[in-house]
ZAMAR-237808 format. One line per 2 residues: number of its first residue (from 1); their letters; for each residue x, y, z of C-alpha. Coordinates in pm, 1 decimal. Layout:
// ZAMAR-237808
NUM = A = X Y Z  ...
// end
This chain:
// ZAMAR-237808
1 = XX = 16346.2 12539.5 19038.2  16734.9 12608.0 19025.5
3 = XX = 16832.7 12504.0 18664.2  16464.4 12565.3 18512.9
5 = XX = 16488.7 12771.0 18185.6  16304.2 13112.8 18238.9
7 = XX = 15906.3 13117.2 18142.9  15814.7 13374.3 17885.8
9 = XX = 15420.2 13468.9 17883.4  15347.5 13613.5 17567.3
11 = XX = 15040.1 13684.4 17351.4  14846.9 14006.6 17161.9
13 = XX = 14765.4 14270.0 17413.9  14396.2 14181.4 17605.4
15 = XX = 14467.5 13827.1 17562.1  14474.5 13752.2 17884.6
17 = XX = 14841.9 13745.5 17955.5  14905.7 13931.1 18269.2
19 = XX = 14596.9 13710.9 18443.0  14832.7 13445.4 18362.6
21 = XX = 15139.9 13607.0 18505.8  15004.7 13719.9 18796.7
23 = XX = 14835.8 13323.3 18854.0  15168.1 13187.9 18746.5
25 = XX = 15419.1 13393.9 18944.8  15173.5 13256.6 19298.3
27 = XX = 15385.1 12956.4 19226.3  15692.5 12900.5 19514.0
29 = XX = 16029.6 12987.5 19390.9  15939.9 13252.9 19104.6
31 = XX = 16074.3 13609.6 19030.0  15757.1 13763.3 18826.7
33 = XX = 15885.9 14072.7 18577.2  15603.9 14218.4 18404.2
35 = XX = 15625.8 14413.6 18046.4  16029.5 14449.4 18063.5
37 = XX = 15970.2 14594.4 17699.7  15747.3 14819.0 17707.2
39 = XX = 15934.1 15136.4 17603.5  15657.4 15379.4 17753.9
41 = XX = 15712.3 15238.2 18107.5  16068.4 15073.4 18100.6
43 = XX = 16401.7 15304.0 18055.1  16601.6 14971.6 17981.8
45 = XX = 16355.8 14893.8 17668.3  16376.7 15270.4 17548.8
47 = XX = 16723.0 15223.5 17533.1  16814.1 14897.4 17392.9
49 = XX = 16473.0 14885.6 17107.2  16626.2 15173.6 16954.8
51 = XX = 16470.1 15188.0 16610.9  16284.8 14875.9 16640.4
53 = XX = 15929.5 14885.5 16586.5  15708.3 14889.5 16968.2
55 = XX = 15610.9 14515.7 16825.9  15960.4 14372.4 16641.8
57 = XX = 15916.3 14139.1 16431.5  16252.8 13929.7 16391.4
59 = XX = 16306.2 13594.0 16277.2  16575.1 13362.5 16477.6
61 = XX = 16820.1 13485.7 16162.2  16795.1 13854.7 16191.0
63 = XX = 17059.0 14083.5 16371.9  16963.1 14275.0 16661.6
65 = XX = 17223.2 14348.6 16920.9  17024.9 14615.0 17160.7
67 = XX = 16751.8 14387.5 17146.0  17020.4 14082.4 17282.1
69 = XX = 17130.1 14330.8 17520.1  16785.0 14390.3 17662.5
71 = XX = 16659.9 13977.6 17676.3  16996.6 13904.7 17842.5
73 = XX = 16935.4 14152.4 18117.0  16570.9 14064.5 18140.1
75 = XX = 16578.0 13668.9 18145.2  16890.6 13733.7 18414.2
77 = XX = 16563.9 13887.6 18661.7  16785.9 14034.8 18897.4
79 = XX = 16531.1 14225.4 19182.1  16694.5 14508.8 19208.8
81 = XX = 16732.4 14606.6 18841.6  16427.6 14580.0 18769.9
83 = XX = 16297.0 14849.2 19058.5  16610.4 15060.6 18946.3
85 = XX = 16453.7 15006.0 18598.5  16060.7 15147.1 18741.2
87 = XX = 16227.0 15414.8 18943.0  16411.7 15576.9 18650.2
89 = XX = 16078.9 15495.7 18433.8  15894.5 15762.6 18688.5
91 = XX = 16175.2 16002.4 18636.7  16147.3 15916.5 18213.3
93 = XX = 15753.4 15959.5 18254.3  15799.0 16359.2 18316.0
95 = XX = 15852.9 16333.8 17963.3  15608.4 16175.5 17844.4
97 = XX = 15487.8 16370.5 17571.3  15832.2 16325.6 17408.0
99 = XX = 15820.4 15960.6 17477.4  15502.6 15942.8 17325.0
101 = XX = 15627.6 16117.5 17039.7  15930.8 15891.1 16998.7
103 = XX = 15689.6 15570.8 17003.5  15476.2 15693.5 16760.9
105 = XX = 15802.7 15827.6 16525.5  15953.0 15470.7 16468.6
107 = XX = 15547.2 15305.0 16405.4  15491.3 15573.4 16140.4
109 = XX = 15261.5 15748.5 16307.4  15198.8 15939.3 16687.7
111 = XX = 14995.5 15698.4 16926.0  14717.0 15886.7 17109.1
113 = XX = 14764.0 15788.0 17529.5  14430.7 15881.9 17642.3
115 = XX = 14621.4 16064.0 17947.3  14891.7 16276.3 17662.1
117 = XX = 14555.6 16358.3 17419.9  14790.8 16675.7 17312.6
119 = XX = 15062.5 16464.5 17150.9  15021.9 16424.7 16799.1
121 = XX = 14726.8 16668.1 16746.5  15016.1 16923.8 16816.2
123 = XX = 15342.8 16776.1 16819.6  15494.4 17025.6 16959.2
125 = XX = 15710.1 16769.6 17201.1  16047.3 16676.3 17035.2
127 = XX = 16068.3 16269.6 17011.3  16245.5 16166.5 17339.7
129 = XX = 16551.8 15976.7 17131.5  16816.7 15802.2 17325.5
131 = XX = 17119.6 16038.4 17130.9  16964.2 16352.3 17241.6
133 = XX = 16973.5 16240.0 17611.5  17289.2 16086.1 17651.2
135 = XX = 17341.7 16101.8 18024.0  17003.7 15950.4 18075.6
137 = XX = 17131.9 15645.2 17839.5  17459.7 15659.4 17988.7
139 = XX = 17307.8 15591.7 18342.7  17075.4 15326.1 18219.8
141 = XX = 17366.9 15166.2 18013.9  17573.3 15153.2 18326.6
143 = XX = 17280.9 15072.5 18606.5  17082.3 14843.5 18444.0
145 = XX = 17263.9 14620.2 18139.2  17429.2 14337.2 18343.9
147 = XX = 17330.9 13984.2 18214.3  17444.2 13813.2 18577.3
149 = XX = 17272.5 13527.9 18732.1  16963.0 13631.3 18931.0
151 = XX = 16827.1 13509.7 19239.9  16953.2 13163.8 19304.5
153 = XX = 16650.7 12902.0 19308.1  16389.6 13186.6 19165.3
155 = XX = 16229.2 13030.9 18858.3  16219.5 13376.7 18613.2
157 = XX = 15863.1 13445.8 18443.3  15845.3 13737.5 18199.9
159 = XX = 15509.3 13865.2 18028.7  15464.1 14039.1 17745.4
161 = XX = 15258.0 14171.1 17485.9  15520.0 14377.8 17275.8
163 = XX = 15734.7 14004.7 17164.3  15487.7 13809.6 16965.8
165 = XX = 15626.4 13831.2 16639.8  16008.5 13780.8 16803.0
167 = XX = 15932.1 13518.7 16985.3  16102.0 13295.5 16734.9
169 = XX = 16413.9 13510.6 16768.1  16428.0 13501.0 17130.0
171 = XX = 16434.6 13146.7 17175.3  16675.8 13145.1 16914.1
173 = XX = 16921.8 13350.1 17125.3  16807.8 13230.1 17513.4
175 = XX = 16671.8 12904.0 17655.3  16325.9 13012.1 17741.3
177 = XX = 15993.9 12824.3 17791.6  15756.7 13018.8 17582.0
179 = XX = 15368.0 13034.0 17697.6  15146.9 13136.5 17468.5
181 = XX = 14829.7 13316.2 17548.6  14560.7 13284.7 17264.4
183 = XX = 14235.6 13450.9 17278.6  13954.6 13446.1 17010.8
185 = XX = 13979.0 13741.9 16774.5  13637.9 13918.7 16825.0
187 = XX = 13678.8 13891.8 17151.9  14022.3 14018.1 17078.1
189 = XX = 13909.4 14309.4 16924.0  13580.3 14398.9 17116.9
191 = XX = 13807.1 14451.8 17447.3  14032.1 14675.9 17157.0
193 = XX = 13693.0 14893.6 17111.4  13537.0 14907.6 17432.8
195 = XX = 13949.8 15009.9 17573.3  13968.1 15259.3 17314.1
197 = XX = 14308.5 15108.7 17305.2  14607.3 15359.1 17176.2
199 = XX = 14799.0 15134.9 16987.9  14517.3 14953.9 16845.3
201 = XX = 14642.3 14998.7 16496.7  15013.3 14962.0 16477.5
203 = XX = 15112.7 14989.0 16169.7  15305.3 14686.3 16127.7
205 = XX = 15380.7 14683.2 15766.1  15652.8 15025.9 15851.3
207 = XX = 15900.7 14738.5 15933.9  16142.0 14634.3 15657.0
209 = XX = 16217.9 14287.0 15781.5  15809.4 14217.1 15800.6
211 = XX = 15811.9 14429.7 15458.8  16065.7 14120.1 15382.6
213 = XX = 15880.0 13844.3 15479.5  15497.2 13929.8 15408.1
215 = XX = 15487.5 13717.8 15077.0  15527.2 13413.5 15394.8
217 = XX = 15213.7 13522.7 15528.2  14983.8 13660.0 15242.8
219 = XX = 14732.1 13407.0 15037.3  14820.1 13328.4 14681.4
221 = XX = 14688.0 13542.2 14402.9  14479.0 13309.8 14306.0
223 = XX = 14256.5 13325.9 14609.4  13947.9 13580.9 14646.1
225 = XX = 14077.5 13954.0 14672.7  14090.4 14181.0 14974.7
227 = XX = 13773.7 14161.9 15172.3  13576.7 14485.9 15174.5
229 = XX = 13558.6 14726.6 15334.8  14007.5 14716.6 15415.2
231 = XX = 13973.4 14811.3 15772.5  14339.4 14783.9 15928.5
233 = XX = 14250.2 14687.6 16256.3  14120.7 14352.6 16136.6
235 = XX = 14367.1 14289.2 15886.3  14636.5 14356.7 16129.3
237 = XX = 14456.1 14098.2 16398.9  14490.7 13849.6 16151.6
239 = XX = 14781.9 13950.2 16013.6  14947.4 13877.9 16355.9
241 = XX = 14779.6 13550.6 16393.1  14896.9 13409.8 16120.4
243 = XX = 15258.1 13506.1 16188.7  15170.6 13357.4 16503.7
245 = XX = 14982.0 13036.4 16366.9  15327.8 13021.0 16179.4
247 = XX = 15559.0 13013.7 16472.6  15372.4 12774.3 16664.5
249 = XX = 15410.1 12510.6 16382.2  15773.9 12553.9 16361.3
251 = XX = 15834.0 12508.7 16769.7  15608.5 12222.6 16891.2
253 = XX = 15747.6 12243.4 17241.1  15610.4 12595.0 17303.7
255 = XX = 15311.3 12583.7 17562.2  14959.3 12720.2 17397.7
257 = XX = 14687.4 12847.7 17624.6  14311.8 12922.8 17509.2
259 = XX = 14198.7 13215.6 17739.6  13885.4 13096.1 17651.9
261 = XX = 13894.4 12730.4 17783.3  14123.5 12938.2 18049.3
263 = XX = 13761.3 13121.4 18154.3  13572.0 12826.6 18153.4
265 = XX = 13756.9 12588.8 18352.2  14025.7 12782.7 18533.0
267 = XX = 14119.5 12605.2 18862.7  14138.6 12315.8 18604.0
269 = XX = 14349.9 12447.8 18320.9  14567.4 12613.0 18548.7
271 = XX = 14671.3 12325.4 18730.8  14730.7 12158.2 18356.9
273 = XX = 14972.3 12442.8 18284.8  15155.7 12442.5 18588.1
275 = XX = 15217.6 12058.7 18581.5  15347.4 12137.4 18223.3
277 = XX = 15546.5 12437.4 18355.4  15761.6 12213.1 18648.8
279 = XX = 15583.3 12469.5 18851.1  15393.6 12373.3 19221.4
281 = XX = 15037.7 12357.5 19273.4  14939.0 12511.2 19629.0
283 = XX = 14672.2 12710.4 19808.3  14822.3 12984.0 19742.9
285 = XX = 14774.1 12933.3 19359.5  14402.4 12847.9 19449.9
287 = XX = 14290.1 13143.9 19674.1  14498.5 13381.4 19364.7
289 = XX = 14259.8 13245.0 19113.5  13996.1 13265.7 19311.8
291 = XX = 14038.0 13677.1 19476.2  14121.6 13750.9 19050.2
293 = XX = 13725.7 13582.9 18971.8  13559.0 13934.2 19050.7
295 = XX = 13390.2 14199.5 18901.8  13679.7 14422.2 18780.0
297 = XX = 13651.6 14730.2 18500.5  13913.2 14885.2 18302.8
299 = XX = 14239.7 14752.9 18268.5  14215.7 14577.2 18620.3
301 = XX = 14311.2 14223.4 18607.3  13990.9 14140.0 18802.5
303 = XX = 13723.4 13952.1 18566.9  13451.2 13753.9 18634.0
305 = XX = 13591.7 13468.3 18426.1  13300.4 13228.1 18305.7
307 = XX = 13186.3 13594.9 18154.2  13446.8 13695.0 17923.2
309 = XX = 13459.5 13427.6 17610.1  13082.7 13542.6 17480.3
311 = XX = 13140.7 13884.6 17623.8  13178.3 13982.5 17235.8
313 = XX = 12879.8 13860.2 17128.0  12673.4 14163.2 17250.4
315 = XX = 12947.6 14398.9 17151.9  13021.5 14361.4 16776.8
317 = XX = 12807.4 14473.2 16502.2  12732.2 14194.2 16244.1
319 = XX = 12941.7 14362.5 16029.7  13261.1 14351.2 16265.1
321 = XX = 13153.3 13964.4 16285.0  13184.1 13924.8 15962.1
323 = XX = 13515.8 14098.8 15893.6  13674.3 13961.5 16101.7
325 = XX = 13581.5 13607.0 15996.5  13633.5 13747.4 15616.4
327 = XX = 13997.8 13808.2 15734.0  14051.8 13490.4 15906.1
329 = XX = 13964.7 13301.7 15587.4  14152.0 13555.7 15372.1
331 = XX = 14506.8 13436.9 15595.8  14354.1 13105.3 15587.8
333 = XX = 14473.5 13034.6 15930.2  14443.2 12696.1 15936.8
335 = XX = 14158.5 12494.3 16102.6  14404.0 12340.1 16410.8
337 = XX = 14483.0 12676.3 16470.2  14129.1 12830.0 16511.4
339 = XX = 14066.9 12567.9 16743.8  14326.4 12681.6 16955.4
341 = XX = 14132.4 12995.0 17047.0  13890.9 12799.6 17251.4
343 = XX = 14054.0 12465.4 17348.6  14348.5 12400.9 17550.6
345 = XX = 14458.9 12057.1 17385.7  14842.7 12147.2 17391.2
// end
């Protein structure tokens, strides 16, 4: 493993990603780190996103030194920092309605945590900014931000589901194996409905360098006009896929994974992935995939798996069907693409 270039799991949130992690980091030899920057549980990406948006998107040619400072510290998987990093993130929870508040400030609008229901309907919590609680940045700055080696002969694997529109930026800066999770979009958004997910709209557009770059990703005016009715949730979806769909053409190395062929086949996909991965197959790896094939609710990471890719199915409303298929062929995300969400040919 010693000399292996970190693995970084990403993908949209309920796409599967942390049933990869958790399958991936069975493998010998592996330090597993999971959601390093997720401001709402990690001190270190508090600090160092400062004003960036809770999903940056940054091309490899944008400037972002916190964010540098962060990936550094992250991809160096030291042990220790990172339980340094949850202990301090029990100690930043006690204020979580500020938090919440600070999220929600630099997205343009509060997020509603089902557990803080009060923040935003009141907002009567001052935004938990990094200036106004210096000697909690100063410790963090001082604790956590070292970019050292790590454990010698750990293979690092890092998941996450706030990088996939600066992915391209990251392995711009760091040598990183990027794994990306893909999952069909009304499945995608049926687990965003029956979650009541916070963040499900996330106001993307508030970001000046996406503001920048959205003639990239937008059809020509010549093509049919906005589908009707504009819901964002959809158009954000597919809006992200196609900034996606965009980055995977530009980096044919990266590693693509259908959850949906994942569900069907797993003992058999996964062992494809970890022979692309340089990571060893063993029992261990088996029995995992096997204890994680269970009934599970909620945000566990237990599903039954042969279950999930026509879950949708009795979920959405024809309607939802049909925007969200209106909004794929509005992007025009291109026919290889699609077929990524339910094959596993990369």
């Amino acid at each position: 493993m010693n000399g292996c270039p970190p693995i970084l799991i990403v993908g949209l949130p309920r796409s599967g990603t942390t049933w990869v992690g958790e399958v991936l980091s069975s493998a010998r030899a592996t330090t597993y780190i999971s959601e390093p920057d997720n401001e709402k549980l990690s001190p270190l990406a508090w600090l160092c996103k400062g004003s960036l948006h809770r999903f940056p998107y940054l091309t490899h040619a944008d400037s972002a030194p916190g964010y540098e400072e962060f990936w550094a510290t992250a991809l160096a998987g030291r042990d220790w920092t990172w339980s340094l990093n949850t202990a301090l993130g029990m100690i930043l929870r006690e204020r979580a309605a500020g938090l919440e508040a600070c999220v929600g400030e630099k997205t343009g609008y509060v997020y509603l945590d089902r557990s803080m229901r009060t923040v935003g309907a009141r907002r009567r919590k001052t935004p938990f900014h990094a200036e106004n609680h210096r000697l909690m940045a100063h410790l963090i700055r001082r604790l956590l931000l070292r970019s050292s080696p790590g454990p010698g002969g750990q293979r690092i694997i890092i998941k996450s589901v706030h990088a996939p529109l600066s992915v391209d930026w990251i392995g711009g800066h760091f040598d990183v194996t990027v794994v990306f999770v893909l999952r069909n979009p009304h499945s995608l958004y049926a687990s965003y409905k029956r979650m009541r997910m916070p963040d499900g709209f996330r106001n993307l557009h508030i970001q000046e360098t996406l503001r920048r770059d959205m003639p990239r990703y937008l059809p020509k005016e010549s093509l049919p006009l906005l589908p009707e009715p504009m819901d964002p949730v959809f158009f954000q979806i597919m809006l992200m896929y196609k900034i996606i769909e965009q980055q995977i053409e530009a980096h044919p190395k990266w590693v693509l994974v259908s959850h949906d062929r994942l569900c069907i086949t797993p003992q058999e996909s996964y062992q494809h992935m970890f022979g692309k991965l340089g990571l060893a197959w063993s029992d261990n790896t088996h029995q995992k995939i096997d204890s994680l094939n269970r009934p599970g609710a909620g945000f566990a990471i237990r599903r039954v798996s042969s279950q999930q890719p026509a879950k949708w199915k009795a979920e959405l409303s024809v309607t939802e069907r049909m925007n969200i298929e209106r909004w794929r062929d509005w992007f025009g995300c291109g026919i290889s693409f699609v077929s990524m969400w339910t094959s596993n040919d990369r």
